[in-house]
C-alpha positions as CSV (number, residue, x, y, z in Angstrom):
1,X,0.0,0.0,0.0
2,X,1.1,3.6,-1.2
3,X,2.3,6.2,1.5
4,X,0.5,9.3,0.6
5,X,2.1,12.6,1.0
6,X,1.1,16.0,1.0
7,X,3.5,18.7,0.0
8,X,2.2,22.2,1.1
9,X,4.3,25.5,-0.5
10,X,4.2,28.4,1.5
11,X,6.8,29.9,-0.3
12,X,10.7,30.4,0.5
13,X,14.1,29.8,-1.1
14,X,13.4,26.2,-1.6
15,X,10.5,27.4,-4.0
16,X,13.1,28.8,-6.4
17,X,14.3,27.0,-10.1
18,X,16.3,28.5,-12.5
19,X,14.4,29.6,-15.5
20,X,16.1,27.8,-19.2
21,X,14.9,30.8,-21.0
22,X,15.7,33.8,-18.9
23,X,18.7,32.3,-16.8
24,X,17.3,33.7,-13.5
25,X,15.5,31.9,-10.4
26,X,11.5,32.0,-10.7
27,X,8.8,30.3,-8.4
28,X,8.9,26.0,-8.8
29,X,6.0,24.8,-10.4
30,X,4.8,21.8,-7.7
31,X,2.7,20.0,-10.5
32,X,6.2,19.5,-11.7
33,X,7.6,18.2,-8.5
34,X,8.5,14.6,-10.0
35,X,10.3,16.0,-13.7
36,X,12.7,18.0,-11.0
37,X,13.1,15.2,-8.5
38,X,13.2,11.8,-10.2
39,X,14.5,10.3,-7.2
40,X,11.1,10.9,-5.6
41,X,9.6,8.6,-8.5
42,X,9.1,5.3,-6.5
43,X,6.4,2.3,-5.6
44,X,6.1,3.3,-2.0
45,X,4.9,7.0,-1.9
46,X,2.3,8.8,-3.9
47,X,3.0,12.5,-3.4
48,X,0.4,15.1,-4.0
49,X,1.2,19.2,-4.0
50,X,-1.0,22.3,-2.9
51,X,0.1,25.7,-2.8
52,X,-1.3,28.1,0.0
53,X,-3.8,31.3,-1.9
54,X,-0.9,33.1,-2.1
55,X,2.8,32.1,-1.4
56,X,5.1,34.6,0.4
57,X,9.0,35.2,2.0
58,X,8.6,33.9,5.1
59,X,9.5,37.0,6.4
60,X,5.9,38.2,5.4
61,X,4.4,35.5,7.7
62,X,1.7,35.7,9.3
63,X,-1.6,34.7,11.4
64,X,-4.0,34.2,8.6
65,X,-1.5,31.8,7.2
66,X,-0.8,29.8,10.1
67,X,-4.6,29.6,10.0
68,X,-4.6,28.3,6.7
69,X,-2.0,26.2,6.8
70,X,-4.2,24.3,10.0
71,X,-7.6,24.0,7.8
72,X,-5.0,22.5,5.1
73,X,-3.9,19.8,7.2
74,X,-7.4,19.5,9.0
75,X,-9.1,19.2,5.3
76,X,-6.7,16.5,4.4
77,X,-5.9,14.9,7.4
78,X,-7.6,11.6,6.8
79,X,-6.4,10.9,3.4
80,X,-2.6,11.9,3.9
81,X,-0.3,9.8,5.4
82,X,1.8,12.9,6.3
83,X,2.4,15.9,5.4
84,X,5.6,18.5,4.1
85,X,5.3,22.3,4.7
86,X,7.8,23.5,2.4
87,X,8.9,27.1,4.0
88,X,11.4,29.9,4.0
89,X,13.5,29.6,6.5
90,X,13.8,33.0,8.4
91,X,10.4,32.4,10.3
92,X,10.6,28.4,10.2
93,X,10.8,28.0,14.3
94,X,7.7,30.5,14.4
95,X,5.5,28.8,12.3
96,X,6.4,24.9,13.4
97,X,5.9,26.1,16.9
98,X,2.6,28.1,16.1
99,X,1.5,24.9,13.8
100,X,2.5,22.5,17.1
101,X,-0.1,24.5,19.2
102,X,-2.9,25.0,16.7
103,X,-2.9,20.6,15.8
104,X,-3.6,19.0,19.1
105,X,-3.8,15.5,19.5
106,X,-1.8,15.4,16.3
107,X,-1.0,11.6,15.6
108,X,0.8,12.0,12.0
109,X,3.8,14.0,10.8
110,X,3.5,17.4,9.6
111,X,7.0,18.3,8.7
112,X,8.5,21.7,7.8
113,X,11.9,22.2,5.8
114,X,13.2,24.5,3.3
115,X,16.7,25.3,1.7
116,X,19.3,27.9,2.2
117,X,20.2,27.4,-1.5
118,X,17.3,27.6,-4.2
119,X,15.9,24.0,-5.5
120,X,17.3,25.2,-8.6
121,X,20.4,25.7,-8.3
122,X,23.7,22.9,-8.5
123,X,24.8,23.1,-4.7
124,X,21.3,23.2,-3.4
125,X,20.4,21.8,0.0
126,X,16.6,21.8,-1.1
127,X,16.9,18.1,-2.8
128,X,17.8,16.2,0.0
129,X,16.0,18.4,3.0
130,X,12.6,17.7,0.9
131,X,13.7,13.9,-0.5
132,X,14.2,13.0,3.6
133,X,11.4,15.2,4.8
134,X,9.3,13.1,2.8
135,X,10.6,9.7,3.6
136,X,10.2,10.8,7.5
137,X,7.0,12.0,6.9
138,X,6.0,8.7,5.4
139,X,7.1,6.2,7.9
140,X,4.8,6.7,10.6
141,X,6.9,6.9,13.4
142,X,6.8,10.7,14.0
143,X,3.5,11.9,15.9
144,X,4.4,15.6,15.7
145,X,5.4,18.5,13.8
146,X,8.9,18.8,13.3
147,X,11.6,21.1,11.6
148,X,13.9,19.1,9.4
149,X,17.4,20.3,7.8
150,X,20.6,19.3,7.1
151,X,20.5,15.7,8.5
152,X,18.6,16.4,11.6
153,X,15.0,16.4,12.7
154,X,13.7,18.5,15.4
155,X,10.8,18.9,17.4
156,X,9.0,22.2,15.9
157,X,8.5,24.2,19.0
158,X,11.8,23.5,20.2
159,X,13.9,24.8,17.1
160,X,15.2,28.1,16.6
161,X,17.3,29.4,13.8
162,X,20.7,30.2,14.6
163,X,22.9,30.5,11.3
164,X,22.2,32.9,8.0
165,X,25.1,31.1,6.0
166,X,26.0,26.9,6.7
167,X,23.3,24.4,5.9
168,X,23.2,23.3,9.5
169,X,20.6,26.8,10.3
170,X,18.5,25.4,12.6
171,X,19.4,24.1,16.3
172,X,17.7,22.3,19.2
173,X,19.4,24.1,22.4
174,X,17.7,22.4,25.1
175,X,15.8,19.1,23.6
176,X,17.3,16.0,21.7
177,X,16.8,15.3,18.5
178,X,14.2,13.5,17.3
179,X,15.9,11.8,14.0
180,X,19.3,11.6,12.7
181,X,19.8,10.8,8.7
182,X,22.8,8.9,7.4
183,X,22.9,5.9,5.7
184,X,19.4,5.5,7.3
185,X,17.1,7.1,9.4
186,X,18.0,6.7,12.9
187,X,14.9,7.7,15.1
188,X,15.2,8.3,18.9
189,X,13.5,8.1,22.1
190,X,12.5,11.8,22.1
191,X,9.4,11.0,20.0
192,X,6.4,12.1,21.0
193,X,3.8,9.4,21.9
194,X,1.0,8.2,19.9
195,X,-2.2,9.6,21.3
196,X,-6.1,7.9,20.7
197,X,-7.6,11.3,21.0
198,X,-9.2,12.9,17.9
199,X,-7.2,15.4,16.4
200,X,-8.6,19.5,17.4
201,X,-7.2,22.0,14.8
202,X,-8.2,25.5,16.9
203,X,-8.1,28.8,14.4
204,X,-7.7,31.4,16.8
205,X,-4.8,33.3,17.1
206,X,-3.9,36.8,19.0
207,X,-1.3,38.6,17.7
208,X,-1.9,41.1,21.4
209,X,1.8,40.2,22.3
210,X,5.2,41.5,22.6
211,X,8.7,40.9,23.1
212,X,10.6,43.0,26.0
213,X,14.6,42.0,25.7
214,X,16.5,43.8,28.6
215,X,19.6,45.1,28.5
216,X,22.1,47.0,30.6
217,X,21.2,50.8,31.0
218,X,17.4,50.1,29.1
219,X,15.3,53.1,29.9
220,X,12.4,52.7,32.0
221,X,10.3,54.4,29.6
222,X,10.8,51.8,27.3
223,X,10.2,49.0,29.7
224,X,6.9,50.8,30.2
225,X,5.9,51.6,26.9
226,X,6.7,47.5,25.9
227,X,4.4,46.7,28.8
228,X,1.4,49.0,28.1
229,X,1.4,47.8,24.2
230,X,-0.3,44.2,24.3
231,X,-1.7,41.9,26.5
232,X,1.1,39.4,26.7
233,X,4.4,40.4,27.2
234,X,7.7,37.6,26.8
235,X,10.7,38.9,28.7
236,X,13.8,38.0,27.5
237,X,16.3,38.6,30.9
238,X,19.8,37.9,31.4
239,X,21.9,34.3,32.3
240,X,18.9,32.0,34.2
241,X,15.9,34.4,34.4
242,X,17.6,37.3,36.2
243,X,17.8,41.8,35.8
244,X,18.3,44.5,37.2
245,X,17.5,45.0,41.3
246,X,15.5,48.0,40.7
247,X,12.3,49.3,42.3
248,X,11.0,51.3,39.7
249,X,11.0,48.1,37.6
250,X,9.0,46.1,40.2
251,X,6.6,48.3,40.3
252,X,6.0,48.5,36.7
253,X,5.8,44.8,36.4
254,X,3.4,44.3,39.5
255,X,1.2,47.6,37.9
256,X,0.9,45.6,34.3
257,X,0.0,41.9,36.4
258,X,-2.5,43.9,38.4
259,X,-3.5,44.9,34.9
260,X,-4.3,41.3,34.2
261,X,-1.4,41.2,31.5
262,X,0.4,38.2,31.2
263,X,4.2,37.9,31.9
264,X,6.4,35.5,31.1
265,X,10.4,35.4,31.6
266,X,12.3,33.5,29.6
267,X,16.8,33.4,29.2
268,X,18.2,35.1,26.5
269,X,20.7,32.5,26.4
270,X,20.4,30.1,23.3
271,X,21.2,27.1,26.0
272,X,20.0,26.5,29.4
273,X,17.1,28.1,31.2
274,X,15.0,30.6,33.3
275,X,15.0,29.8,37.2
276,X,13.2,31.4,39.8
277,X,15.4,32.3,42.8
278,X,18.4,31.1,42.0
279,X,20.3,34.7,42.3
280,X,18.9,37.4,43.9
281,X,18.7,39.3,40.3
282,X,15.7,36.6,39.4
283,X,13.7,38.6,42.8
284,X,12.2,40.9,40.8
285,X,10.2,38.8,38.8
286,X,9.2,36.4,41.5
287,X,7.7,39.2,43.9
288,X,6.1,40.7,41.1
289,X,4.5,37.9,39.9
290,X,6.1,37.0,36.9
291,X,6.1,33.7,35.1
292,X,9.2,31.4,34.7
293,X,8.9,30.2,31.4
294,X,12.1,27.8,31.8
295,X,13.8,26.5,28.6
296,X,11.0,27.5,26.4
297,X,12.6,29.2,23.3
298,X,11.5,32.7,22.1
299,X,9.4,31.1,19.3
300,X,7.3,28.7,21.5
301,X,6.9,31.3,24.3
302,X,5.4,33.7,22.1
303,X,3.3,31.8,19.7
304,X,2.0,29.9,22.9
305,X,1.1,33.2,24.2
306,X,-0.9,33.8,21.1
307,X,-2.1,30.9,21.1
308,X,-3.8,31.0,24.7
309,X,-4.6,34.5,24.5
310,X,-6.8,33.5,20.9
311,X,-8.8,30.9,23.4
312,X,-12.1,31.7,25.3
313,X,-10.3,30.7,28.7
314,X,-10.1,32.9,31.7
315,X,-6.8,35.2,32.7
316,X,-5.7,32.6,35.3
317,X,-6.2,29.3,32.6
318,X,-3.9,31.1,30.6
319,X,-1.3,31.5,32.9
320,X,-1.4,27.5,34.1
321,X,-1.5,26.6,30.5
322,X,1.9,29.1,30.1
323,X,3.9,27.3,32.3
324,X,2.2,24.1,31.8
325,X,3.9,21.5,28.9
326,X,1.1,21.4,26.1
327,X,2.7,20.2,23.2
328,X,6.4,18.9,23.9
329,X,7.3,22.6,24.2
330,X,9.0,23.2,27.9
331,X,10.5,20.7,30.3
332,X,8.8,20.5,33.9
């Protein structure tokens, strides 16, 4: 019996050929996706393509696509064996760890990947990010939506992006991988379990959030104005959850919680994670009342946030849910 795969473009560098005629690098036709890739041309798999309404940079992503890309998946769900988001890869984390949030119960692969280099051109990493992608996607063993590239798969709301220039772009700080490709697919114990619950695709987001990165000498004015501009705020502190012992920055923390905003602290560091109390620089967010949001990355934080906040659940749900592990996404 055929695997069947879905292959959904968003857009991205991996979207690019080069043109015979005009010698440049145009949008790849997908209805094409076998003349370009012979190697895909096998007994096992049966691949299909769709293309989002309109395919974009990933830099322009957004909401309404993330919504989209759901009712895609949720449409198809029952015919696909898994499924390929082919994407750009500046906002890959974001929208694997939005996508990991808005598929719960999830019990097939939905797999993102992209290129650094263009499909069409000779040194391209596209060929063998999507040929694998595909074959992971296919053998039922992953549960979950992942990011793969260069050789290693990750769990989606785990990754972030961490080079603009070597294949290997994407990293896993503070979780294993889930696959390793060589001569064959080596899957680990990091999987996510099978579940028998029916799969829930939500289509709410809320985009009333905000990033607040401290650093040394930061005005309070900003701080403040950060604070005031949406409903959830992620606060990106220093070494394992800590800043500044400063009064004036206590207050305007408690003042935004007694506001019913919601706060959640989170290490800039790439490895390694927020703890509450461990230095006397992390006091300021306990007393306030401050979430620890402990190796969640900046992606999962804040599409969690906007995930929650798009629910019909109270002030206090929210905050459980933040620090409570939904999808894979933080360590407890």
């Amino acid at each position: 019996m055929k695997k069947e795969i879905l292959l959904i473009y968003t857009g991205g560098t991996i979207g690019m050929i080069k043109d015979p005629k005009k010698k440049s690098l145009v949008p790849f036709n997908f209805d094409k996706v076998l003349d370009a890739l012979p190697e895909l041309k096998n007994s096992e798999i049966k691949l299909s393509n769709i293309s989002i309404k309109k395919p974009i940079d990933s830099s322009n992503m957004n909401i309404q696509v993330w919504i989209e890309l759901a009712q895609i998946i949720k449409k198809n769900y029952k015919q696909y064996t898994g499924f390929v988001v082919l994407h750009g890869t500046d906002t890959m984390a974001f929208s694997a760890s939005a996508m990991s949030f808005l598929l719960e119960n999830l019990n097939k692969a939905v797999i993102f990947t992209g290129s650094q280099i263009p499909i069409g051109v000779t040194r391209t990493d596209a060929k063998e990010n999507l040929i694998t992608s595909i074959e992971i996607a296919g053998s039922g063993k992953i549960n979950e939506v992942g990011v793969f590239f260069e050789d290693q798969l990750y769990r989606g709301n785990r990754t972030v992006k961490v080079n603009t220039e070597h294949f290997e772009a994407f990293q896993s700080p503070n979780y294993p991988v889930l696959a390793q490709a060589g001569v064959n697919i080596k899957y680990t114990s990091a999987i996510d379990k099978k579940t028998n619950e029916d799969l829930i695709v939500h289509t709410h987001l809320s985009n009333n959030v905000a990033i607040l990165k401290l650093f040394p000498a930061i005005k309070t004015e900003v701080i403040k104005a950060i604070l005031n501009s949406a409903k959830g705020i992620v606060i990106e502190s220093f070494g394992s959850g800590n800043a500044a012992n400063n009064a004036e920055l206590l207050k305007l923390l408690k003042e935004a919680i007694q506001k019913e905003k919601v706060l959640i602290n989170i290490t800039q560091c790439l490895h390694g994670r927020a703890v509450e109390e461990k230095y006397q620089t992390s006091d300021v967010f306990v007393k306030s009342g401050v979430l620890c949001g402990k190796d969640l990355t900046t992606e999962a934080a804040i599409t969690k946030l906007m995930f929650l906040l798009g629910q019909d659940i109270s002030i206090k749900e929210i905050k459980k849910n933040m620090q409570k592990n939904l999808r894979g996404e933080i360590t407890i």
